[in-house]
N, C-alpha and C positions, 0 to 999 in steps of 0.2 A: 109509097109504102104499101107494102101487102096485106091484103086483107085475108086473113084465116078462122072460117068459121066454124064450130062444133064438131075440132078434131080433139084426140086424144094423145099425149107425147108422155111415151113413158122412158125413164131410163135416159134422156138426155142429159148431156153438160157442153151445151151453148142450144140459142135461139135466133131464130133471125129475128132481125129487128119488120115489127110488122104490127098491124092491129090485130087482137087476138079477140072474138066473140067467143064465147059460152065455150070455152075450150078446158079442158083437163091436160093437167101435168102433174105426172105419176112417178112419183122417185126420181124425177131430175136434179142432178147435181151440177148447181149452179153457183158454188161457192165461186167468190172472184172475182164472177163474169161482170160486164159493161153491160147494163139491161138499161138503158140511156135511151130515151124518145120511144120507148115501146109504149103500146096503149094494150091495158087489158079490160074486158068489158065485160061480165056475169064471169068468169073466168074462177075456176078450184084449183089452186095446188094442194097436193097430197102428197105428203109423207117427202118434200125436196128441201133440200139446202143451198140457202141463195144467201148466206153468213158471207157480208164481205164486199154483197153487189152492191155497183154502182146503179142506183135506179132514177139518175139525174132526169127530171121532165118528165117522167112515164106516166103514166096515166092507170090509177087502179079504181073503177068505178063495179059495185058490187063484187069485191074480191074475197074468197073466203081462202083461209091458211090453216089447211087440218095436218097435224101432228109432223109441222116445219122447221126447219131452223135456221133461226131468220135474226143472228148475232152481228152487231157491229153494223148495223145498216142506218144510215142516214134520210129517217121518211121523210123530213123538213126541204129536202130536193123534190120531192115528185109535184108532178103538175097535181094541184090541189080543187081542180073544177071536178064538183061530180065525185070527189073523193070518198069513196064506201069500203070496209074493208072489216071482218071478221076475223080474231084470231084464236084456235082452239086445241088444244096442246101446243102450243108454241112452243120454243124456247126465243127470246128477242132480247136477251141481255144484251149489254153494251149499245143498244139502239138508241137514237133522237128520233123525238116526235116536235122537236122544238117550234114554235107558235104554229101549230097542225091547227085546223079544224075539222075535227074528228067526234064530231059530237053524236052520241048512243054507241059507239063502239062495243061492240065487245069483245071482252080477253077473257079466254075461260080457258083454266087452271093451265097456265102461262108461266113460265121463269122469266122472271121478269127482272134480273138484280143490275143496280146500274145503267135505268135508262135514263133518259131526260125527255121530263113530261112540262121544261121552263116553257112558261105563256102559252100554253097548248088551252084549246077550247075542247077540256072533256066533259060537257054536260049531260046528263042524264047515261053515262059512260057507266059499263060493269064489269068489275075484276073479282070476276065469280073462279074462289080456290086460286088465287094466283099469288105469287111468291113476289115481292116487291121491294128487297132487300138494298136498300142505296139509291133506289130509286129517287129523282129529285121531282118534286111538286114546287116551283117556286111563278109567283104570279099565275098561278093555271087556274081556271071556269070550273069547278069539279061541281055545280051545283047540280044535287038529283041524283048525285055518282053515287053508285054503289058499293061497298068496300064490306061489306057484312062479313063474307067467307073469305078476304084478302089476308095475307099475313103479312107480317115484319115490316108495312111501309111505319115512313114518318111525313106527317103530313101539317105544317104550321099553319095553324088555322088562322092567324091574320094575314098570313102573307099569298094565303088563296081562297079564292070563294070556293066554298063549302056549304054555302045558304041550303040545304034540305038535303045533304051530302049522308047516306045510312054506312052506320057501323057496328061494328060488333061489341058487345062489353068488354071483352077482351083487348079490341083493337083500338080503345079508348087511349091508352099509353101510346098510340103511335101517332095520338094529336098534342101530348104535352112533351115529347121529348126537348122542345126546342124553349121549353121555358126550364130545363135545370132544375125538376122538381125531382123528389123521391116517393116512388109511389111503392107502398109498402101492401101485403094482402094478410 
């Protein structure tokens, strides 16, 4: 496999499959595409769409994703050694992080509706401004998560830890929905 270091790829839609160090990708459209055994290492995407890719094995070790869209992707496939990854305007709906470890993440102000976060390790994780509508939390680590400025999750507090897990007064409703209460203001 190739090794490519500290280039810059704007405007693509495909990749060769290769190792990519401290590399930028600038409005590539990669809806689709087979991105299978790539390995990315300090590595930015900016402003691409990868809704769709298969990212089976890939390796994303310090990866940041600025104002991506990044729908319908299966992260529970990537090779999980060394897994680092930032995401910041995102859009990631319809995504699995399914039993990820991903622990300090961050998601900042993110659409986030309808992922699956089932037995994912999000500790000390933060969904700073992030829309989390359908999102499933079932068995997940969320302890130390931060959710203060999250909206619309539901999140069952026996059925994940939560131990030092911050929220907002507001976002208090979105830890009893699953007990059938009426909470009146």
């Amino acid at each position: 496999m190739n090794i490519i270091n500290n280039q810059s790829f704007e405007n693509k839609n495909s990749l060769e499959r290769a190792e990519y160090n401290e590399c930028k990708f600038i409005n590539c459209d990669l809806n689709e595409q087979v991105i299978a055994n790539f390995s990315f290492s300090e590595c930015e995407f900016d402003n691409c769409n990868l809704s769709n890719s298969k990212i089976d094995n890939s390796s994303f070790k310090q990866v940041k994703f600025l104002d991506c869209k990044l729908m319908g992707i299966n992260f529970e496939s990537v090779n999980s050694f060394l897994l680092k990854v930032k995401f910041e305007n995102c859009q990631l709906s319809y995504s699995s992080f399914y039993k990820l470890k991903i622990p300090k993440t961050k998601f900042i102000n993110c659409l986030m509706m309808d992922v699956d976060f089932t037995e994912a390790n999000l500790t000390q994780a933060w969904f700073k401004d992030c829309e989390l509508a359908n999102t499933v939390f079932d068995n997940t680590n969320l302890e130390k998560a931060n959710f203060t400025t999250a909206s619309n999750y539901s999140i069952h507090p026996i059925a994940n830890n939560i131990k030092k897990a911050s929220f907002s007064q507001e976002g208090i409703a979105g830890l009893l929905d699953n007990f059938d209460i009426v909470i009146s203001q």
